[in-house]
N, C-alpha and C positions, 0 to 999 in steps of 0.2 A: 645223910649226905654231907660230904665236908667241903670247904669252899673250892676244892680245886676240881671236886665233879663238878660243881654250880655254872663255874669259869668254862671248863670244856666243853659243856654240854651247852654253854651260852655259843662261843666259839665256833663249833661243831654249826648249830642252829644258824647263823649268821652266814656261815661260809655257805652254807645248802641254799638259803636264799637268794644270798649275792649269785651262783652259778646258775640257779633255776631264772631268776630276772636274768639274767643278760643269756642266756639260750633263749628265752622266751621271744626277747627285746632282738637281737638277730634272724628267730626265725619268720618275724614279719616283717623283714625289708625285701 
């Protein structure tokens, strides 16, 4: 793997999180 799969796939991972927290974080109010 070369550093720009490393980079995307960090990316990728970080974005998926940030959306799944804050759907999560919305749907208990």
């Amino acid at each position: 793997m070369s550093w720009v799969d490393i980079c995307q796939n960090i990316a990728i991972a970080a974005l998926g999180a940030t959306l799944r927290y804050d759907y999560i974080t919305r749907d208990k109010k």
